[in-house]
N, C-alpha and C positions, 0 to 999 in steps of 0.2 A: 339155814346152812351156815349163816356169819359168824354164829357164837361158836360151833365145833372149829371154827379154824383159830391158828396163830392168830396171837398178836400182832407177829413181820405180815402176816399174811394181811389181814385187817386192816394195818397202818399203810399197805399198798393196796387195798381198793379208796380206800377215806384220800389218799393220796393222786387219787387217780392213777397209779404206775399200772393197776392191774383195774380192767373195765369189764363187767359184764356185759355181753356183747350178743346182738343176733347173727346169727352164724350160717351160711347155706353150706351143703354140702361140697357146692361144687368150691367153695373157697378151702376147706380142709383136703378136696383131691387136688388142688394148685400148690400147696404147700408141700404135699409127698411129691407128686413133681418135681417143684424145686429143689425138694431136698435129693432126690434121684438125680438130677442134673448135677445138685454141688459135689454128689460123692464120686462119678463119672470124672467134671473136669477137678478132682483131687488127686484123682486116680492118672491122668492125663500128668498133672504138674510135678507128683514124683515122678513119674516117667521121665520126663525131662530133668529133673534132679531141683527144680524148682519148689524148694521145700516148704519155704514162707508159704507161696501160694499153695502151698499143697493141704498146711494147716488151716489157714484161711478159709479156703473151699471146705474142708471136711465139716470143719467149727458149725459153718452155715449150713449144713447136710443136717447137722444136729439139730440145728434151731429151729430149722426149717419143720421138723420130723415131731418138734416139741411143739409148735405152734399148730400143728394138725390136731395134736392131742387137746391144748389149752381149748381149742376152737372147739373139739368135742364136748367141751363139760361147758361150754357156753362162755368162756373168757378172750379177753383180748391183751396184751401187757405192751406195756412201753417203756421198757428196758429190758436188755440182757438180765442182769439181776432180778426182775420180778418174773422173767420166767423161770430162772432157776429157784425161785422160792414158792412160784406156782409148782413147780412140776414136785417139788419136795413134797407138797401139802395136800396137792389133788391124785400123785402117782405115787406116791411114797410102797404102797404095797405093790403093784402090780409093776412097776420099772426094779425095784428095789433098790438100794443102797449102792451097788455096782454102777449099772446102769447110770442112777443120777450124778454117782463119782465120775462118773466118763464124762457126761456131760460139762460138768465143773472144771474138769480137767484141761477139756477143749476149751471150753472159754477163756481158761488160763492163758493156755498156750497161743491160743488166737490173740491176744490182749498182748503177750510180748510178742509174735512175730509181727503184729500191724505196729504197736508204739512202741516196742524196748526193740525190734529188728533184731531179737535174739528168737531162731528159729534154728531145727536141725533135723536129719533124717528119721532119727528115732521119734524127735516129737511129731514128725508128719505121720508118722508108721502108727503112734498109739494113735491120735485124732482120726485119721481114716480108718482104722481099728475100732475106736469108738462109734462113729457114724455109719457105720456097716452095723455094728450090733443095736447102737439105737434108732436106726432104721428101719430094724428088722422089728423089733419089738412095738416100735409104735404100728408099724402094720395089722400085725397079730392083733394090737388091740383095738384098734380100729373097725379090724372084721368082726371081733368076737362081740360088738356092740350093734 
């Protein structure tokens, strides 16, 4: 399997950032968990107009939703970055190009409302927007396996 992947891909397992990993099931249903919970109190903190937190939460809905999948194909990463280059490499057909766009998106946004404290309504609205559909989509494929 190591030779069909990237290079970035490769140079983060050799790197340790991304680990082949044993994985039970009941660890990939605690991750969809979490990630149900983060979208929940996302959904809580725009209510209250608390935006930062509102991207924060979502951000984590996603990762959370990505690390179920990473866990399905047998991986584990250690960073934000090597899952968005896992999910590129191992989901690239089945999340597609959207999907992983959202993803990246949030990461974004979550990286300035936690360090640049530049956060806002609209950015809470796409990240919970995002974490709603890559939610939904990690489910879907979760079942379909």
């Amino acid at each position: 399997m190591g030779n069909r992947m990237s290079s970035e891909f490769n140079l983060l397992l050799r790197e340790r950032k991304l680990l082949r990993a044993r994985i039970t099931r009941d660890m990939i249903v605690k991750e969809i968990k979490a990630a149900e919970t983060d979208l929940r109190d996302a959904h809580d903190s725009l209510d209250q107009h608390k935006f930062k937190w509102a991207t924060i939460q979502a951000y984590y809905s996603m990762f959370h939703s990505a690390r179920a999948l990473l866990y399905h194909r047998g991986y584990r990463e250690k960073s934000h970055y090597a899952m968005l280059v896992a999910l590129r490499e191992l989901f690239a057909n089945e999340l597609g190009k959207d999907v992983i766009g959202r993803f990246e998106q949030g990461m974004d946004l979550r990286q300035e409302a936690d360090y640049g404290l530049k956060f806002s309504e609209t950015g809470a609205l796409e990240t919970i927007e995002g974490a709603e559909e890559f939610l939904k989509k990690a489910k879907e494929l979760l079942r379909a396996k």
